[in-house]
N, C-alpha and C positions, 0 to 999 in steps of 0.2 A: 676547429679541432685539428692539432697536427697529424699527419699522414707518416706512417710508418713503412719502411720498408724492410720486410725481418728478412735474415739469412735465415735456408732450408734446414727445417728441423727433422728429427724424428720424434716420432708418432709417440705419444707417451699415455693414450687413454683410451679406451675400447667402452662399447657396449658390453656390459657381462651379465648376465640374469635381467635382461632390460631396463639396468641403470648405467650411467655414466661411470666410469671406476679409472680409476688411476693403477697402473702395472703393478703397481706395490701392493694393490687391495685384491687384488688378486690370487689366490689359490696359489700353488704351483704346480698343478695338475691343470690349471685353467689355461686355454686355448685347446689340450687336446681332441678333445671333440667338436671343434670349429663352434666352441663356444662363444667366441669373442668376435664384436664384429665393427667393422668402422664407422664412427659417427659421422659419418659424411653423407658416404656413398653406401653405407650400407651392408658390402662385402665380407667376407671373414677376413680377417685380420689374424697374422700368427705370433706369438710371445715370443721375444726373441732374449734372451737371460744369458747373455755372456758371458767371460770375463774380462772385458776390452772393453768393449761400447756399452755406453749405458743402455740401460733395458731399454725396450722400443717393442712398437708393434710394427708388424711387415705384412703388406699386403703383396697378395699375388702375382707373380711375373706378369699376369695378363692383366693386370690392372691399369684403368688409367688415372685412378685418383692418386694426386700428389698428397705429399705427407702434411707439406705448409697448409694447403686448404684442409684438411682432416685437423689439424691441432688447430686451427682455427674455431671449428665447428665445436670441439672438445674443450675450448678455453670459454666457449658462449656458453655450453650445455653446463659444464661445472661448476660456474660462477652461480646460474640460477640454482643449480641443487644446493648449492651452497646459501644463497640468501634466500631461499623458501625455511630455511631452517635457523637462518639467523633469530636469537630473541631480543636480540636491541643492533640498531643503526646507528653511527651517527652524521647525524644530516650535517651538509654546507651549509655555511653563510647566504643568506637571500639577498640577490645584491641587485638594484634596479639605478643605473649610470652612475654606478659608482657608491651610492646610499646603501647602506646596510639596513634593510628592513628587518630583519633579524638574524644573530648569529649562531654558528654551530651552536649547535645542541644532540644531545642522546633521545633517541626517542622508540621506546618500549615496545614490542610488538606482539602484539596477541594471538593475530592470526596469519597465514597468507596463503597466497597459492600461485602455480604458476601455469605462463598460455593462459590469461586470464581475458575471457571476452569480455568487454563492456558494454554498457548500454548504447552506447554509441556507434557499433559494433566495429571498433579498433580489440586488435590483442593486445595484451601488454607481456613483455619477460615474464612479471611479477607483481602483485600487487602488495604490499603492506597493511593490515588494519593496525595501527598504534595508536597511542597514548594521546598522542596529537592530532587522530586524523588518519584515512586514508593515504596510503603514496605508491604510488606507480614507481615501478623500477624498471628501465630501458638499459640493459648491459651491451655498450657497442664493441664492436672487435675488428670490423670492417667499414659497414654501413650504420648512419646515424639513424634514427626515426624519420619517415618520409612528411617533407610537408604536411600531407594530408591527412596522416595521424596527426603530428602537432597542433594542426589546426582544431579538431576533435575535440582533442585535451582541453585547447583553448575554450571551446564552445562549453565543453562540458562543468569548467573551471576545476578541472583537476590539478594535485600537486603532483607533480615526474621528474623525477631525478634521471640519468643518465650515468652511468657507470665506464668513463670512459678507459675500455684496456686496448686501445689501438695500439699504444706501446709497450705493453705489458710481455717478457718473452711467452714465447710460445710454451716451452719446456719447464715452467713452474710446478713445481709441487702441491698437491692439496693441502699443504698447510701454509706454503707462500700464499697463494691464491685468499686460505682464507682470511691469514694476516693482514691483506691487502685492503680486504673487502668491510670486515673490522674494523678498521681504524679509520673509511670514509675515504681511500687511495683512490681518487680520481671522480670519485663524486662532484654531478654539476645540476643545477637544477633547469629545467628546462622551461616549466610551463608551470606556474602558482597564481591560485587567487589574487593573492596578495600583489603581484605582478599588475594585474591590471587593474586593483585599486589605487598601486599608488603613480601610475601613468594617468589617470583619470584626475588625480589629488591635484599634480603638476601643470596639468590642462586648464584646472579652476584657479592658481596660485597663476598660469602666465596670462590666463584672462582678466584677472583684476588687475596684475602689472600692465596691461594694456588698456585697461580702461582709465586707470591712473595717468597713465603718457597722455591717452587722449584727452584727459582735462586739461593737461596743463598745456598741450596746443590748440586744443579747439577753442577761440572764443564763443561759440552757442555749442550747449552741450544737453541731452538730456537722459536722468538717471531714471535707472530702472533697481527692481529687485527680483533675480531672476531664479528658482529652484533646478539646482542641476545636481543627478543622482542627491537627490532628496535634503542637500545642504544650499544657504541661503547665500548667493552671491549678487553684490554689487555692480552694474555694469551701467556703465558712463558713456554714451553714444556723440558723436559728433552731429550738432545739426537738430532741428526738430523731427526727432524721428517719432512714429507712433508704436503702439504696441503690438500691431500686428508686421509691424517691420521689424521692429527688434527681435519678436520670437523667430521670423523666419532668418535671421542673420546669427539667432544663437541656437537654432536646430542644422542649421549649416555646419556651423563650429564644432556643437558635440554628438549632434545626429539628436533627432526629433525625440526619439525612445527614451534619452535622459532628461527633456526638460518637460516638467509636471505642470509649470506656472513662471507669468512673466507678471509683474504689473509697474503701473509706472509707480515711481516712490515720492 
């Protein structure tokens, strides 16, 4: 993921009635009462309505939150209020080196929520129930999902998109923002079932391509018929091998848990 480096914005989005809002959703009596406060750090923030500089929020002389880190936090807070209410997405291409397991598509959404804890106990941005299926939504702006979420997802076999606005200005509009998020701008998938079916797929197709090589160079050879993730593959060993060698050189290969049955053919 490219690294952005943004020039220093002003602050274009407050806390107002303990929602995220944009200057524009705003009152124009709002800030007087130190109603309005920074999505960062928290502080009151003041309405600032010119007629020179675009509207902005301003925080305190004594402050030491900067404006880039606050439109930051404001660009990740937005986005989720924005896709907790989205009623259709449309998903990326699922792409595993270069194969398209399956292509965009639109997919319906019933329900969702967001700071969603899992079973697993990662939070996510956002979760999706669709049409298709559960999908996790991760909106980056800085940092990506750590490993050890990823890894989670992976266990859990969840589908997660990632939402990347690393380059995205800071000073977008709620209807830029939701244009963006709409039409699938930056969407990338992270972690799909389907991911590690067909990495498993490619694992049994380069094991018969090897067992194949090895006929054709091994003068003594012996075939086996081996169940790996519950489909029946072919595997041609060099040598008089038995069958409790072969199973341990093809629990090596896919890890013990996937093979059910070896026998000689």
């Amino acid at each position: 993921m490219a690294v952005y480096f943004m020039p220093e914005v002003n602050l274009s989005y407050a806390i107002y009635n303990g929602d995220i809002s944009h200057i524009s959703e705003i009152p124009a009596k709002g800030g007087i009462l130190n109603d309005c406060l920074c999505p960062n750090c928290g502080e009151v923030v003041i309405p600032k309505r010119g007629a020179i500089l675009s509207h902005h929020f301003s925080h305190k002389p004594s402050s030491n939150c900067g404006a880039s880190t606050a439109s930051e936090t404001a660009l990740h807070m937005y986005a989720k209020k924005i896709i907790a209410n989205m009623k259709s997405v449309v998903l990326p291409d699922l792409r595993v080196s270069g194969d398209v397991l399956f292509s965009s598509r639109d997919a319906y959404v019933a329900s969702s929520a967001i700071e969603h804890r899992h079973d697993s106990g990662f939070i996510s941005d956002a979760v999706l129930h669709t049409d298709i299926g559960e999908i996790i939504v991760e909106c980056v702006v800085t940092h990506a999902p750590c490993p050890e979420t990823v890894e989670k997802m992976n266990d859990s076999r969840c589908a997660c998109v990632v939402v990347d606005m690393s380059g995205w200005p800071r000073s977008l509009t709620p209807s830029e923002i939701h244009i963006r998020l709409l039409s699938g701008y930056g969407w990338k998938w992270i972690t799909h079932p389907n991911i590690e079916t067909a990495k498993r797929k490619r694992e049994i197709e380069k094991a018969i391509t090897d067992s194949l090589t090895i006929q054709v160079t091994s003068s003594t050879s012996t075939r086996f018929i081996a169940t790996v993730d519950g489909r029946n593959v072919n595997c041609i060993m060099p040598g008089d091998v038995s069958v409790d060698d072969a199973m341990r050189s093809l629990c090596c290969r896919f890890g013990a848990e996937r093979i059910s049955n070896v026998t000689r053919a």
